[in-house]
C-alpha positions as CSV (number, residue, x, y, z in Angstrom):
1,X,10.2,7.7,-2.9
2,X,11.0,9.6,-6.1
3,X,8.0,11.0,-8.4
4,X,9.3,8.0,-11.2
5,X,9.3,5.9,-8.4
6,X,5.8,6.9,-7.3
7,X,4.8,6.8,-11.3
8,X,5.7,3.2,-11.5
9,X,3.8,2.2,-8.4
10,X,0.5,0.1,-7.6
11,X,-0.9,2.7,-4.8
12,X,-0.9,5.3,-7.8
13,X,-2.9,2.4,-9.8
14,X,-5.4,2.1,-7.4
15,X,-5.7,6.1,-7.3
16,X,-5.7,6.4,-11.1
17,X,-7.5,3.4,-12.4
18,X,-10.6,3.1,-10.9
19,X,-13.5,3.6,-13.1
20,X,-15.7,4.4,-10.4
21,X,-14.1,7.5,-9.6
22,X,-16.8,10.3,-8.0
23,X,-14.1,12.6,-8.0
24,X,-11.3,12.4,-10.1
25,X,-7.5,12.1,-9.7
26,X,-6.0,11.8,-12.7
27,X,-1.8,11.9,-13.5
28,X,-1.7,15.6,-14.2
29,X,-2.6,16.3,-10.4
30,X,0.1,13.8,-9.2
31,X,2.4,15.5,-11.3
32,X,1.4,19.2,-10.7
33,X,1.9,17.7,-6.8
34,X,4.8,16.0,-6.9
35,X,7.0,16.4,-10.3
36,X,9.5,18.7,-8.5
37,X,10.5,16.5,-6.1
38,X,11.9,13.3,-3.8
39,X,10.6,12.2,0.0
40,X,7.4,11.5,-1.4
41,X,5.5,9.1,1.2
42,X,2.5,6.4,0.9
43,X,0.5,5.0,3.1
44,X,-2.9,3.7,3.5
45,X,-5.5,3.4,6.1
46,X,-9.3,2.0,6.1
47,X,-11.7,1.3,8.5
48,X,-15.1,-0.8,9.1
49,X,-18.0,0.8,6.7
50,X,-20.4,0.2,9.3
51,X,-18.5,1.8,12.3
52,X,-21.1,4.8,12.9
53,X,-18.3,7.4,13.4
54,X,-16.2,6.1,10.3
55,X,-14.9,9.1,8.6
56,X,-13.9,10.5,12.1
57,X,-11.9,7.1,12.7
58,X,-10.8,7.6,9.2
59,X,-9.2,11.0,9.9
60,X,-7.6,10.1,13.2
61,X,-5.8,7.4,11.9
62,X,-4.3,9.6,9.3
63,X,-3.4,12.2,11.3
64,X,-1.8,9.7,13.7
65,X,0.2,8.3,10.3
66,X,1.1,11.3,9.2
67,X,2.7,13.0,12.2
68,X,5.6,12.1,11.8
69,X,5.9,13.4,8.0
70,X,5.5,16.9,9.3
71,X,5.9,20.0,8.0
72,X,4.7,18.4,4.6
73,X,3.1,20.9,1.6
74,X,1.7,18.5,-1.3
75,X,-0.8,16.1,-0.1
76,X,-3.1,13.8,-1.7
77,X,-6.1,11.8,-0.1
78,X,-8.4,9.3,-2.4
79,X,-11.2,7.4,-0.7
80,X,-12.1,4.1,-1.7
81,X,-15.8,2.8,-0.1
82,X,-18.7,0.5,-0.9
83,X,-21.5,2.1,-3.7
84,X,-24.0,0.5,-0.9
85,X,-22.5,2.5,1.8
86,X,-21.5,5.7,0.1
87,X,-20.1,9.0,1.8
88,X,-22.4,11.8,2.9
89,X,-21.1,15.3,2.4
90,X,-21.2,15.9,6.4
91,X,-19.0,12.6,7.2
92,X,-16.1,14.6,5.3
93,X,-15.8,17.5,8.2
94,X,-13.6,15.6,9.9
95,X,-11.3,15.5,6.8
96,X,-11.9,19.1,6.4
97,X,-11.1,20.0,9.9
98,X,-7.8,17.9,9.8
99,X,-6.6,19.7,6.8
100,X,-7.1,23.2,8.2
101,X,-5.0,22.1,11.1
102,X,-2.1,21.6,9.0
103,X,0.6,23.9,9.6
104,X,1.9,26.3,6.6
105,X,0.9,26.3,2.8
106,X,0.5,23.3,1.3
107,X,-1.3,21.8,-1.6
108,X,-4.1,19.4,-1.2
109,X,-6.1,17.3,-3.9
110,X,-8.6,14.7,-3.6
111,X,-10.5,12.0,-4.9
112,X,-12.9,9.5,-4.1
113,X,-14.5,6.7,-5.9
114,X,-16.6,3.2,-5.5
115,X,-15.4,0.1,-5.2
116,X,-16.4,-3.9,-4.1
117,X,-14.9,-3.4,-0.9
118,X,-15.6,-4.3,2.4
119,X,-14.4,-0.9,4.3
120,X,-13.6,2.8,3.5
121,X,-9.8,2.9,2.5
122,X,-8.4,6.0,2.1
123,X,-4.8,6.3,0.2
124,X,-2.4,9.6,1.2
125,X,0.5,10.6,-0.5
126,X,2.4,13.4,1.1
127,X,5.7,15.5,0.2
């Protein structure tokens, strides 16, 4: 996918038009990501907001989806959850330990916000 390509799509939407949003992504971080360039990949994962090791679930899954994308050096990560069943600072270590096994630099920003939704989604775009 191109960065128009990614402009004129409804994963970006989702990223940029919740009003929920805990921490913001707005379309100046997509584009200081991913202006310069093409190979730009989606994807999205979620799991059960009640599974007691959810963020760790979370994280393996998108390490498991991202393998093959590798060596990759913009990445973006937004996570979607319930406002009953928010995220806790110290579920996010297993986010935080993923990222610092990337290989190389690379450039990471992410997000997170509330919404009516069953599980905690989590949308990645990677160049």
């Amino acid at each position: 996918m191109t960065y128009k390509e990614l402009l004129d799509s409804t994963i970006l939407e989702d990223v940029l038009n919740l009003h929920d949003s805990i921490i913001r992504i707005d379309s100046i971080d997509v584009r200081d990501l991913f202006q310069d360039g093409v190979g730009i990949h989606t994807l999205e994962v979620s799991v059960d907001v009640s599974n007691e090791n959810r963020m760790a679930f979370l994280t393996a899954l998108i390490r498991r989806k991202t393998k093959h994308f590798e060596p990759f050096n913009h990445v973006l990560v937004f996570f979607i959850f319930p406002k009953d069943q928010p995220l806790l600072i110290e579920e996010l270590q297993p986010f935080s330990d993923w990222i610092e096994t990337l290989p190389g630099d690379f450039l990471i920003k992410w997000g997170m916000a509330t919404h009516s939704t069953k599980g905690i989604r989590a949308i990645v775009l990677l160049q």
